[in-house]
C-alpha positions, 0 to 999 in steps of 0.5 A: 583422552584427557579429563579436560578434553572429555569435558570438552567433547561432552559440552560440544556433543551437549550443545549439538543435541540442544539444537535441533531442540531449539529449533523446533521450539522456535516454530510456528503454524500460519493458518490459512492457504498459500495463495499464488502471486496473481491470484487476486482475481483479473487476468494477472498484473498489467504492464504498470504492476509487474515489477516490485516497487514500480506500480509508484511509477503509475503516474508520472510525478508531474501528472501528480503535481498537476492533479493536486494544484502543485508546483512541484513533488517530490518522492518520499517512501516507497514500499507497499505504498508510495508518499510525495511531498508537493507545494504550489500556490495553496502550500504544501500538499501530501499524496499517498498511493497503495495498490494491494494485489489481493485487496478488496473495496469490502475491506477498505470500507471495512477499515474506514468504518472501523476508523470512524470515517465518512464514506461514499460509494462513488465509481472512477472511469466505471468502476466501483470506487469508495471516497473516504473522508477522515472526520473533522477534516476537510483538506484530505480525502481518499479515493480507493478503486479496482484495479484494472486488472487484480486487487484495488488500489488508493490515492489519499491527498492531504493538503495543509493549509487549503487548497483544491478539492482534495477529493476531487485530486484523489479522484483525478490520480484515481482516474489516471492510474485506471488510464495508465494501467489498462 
């Protein structure tokens, strides 16, 4: 073997050897215990919840559009949670639905005080619900409720220029979607 090609077969034979050193620099331990999907309680998900990304169809668009006083919404973001945009005769009204499988009422309430929000127990159709209101803002509010089956789920309404009772929308939606999931 030439002096040129030795070095080569030593640099290739070097960097394989630096790999799995790289790799297991590149680790990390996760604390915690793997939870099974369902596990947050109930009897698994209902029908509204089995897919990803559907539980943004749990009502329909004109069902929102009617709840908030809208002409009209449209869809914006869909992920963990689901955004419209809506305008009617009180102009432009933003809605926001979540539904965490393995959320708890406790720690939205815990999160709301932690952001310094007003907070009052309320029940949607029976259930344990929690209205939360951001300080200094009276045109949105956000009902989060159990979730008929597992997990809780949220609808916050912000309208921009007044408008209907936000609350009262969340709350409707809120109801709705307990009507439409069980």
């Amino acid at each position: 073997m030439n002096r040129g090609r030795g070095r080569r077969w030593a640099a290739a034979l070097a960097g394989l050897l630096m790999v799995p050193a790289l790799l297991t620099g590149c680790t990390r331990t996760i604390e915690g215990s793997a939870v099974p999907e369902g596990a947050g309680g109930g009897d698994g998900p209902g029908p509204e919840f089995t897919r990803l990304l559907t539980e943004c169809d749990a009502v329909a668009d004109e069902k929102i559009a009617e709840a908030v006083g809208a002409d009209y919404v449209y869809r914006g973001f869909f992920g963990a949670i689901c955004r419209w945009d809506g305008e009617g005769p009180s102009g432009v009204v933003k809605i926001t639905f979540n539904w965490f499988e393995t959320g708890s009422l406790d720690h939205e309430r815990a999160a709301a005080e932690e952001l310094g929000y007003e907070i009052e127990n309320t029940t949607i159709e029976g259930r344990r619900a929690l209205q939360m209101r951001r300080p200094g803002d009276p045109l949105s509010c956000g009902v989060s409720s159990g979730a008929s089956t597992t997990g809780i789920f949220g609808w916050w309404v912000q309208y921009t220029s007044g408008g209907a009772d936000p609350c009262e929308a969340a709350a409707t939606l809120a109801r709705l979607t307990l009507n439409l999931s069980s």
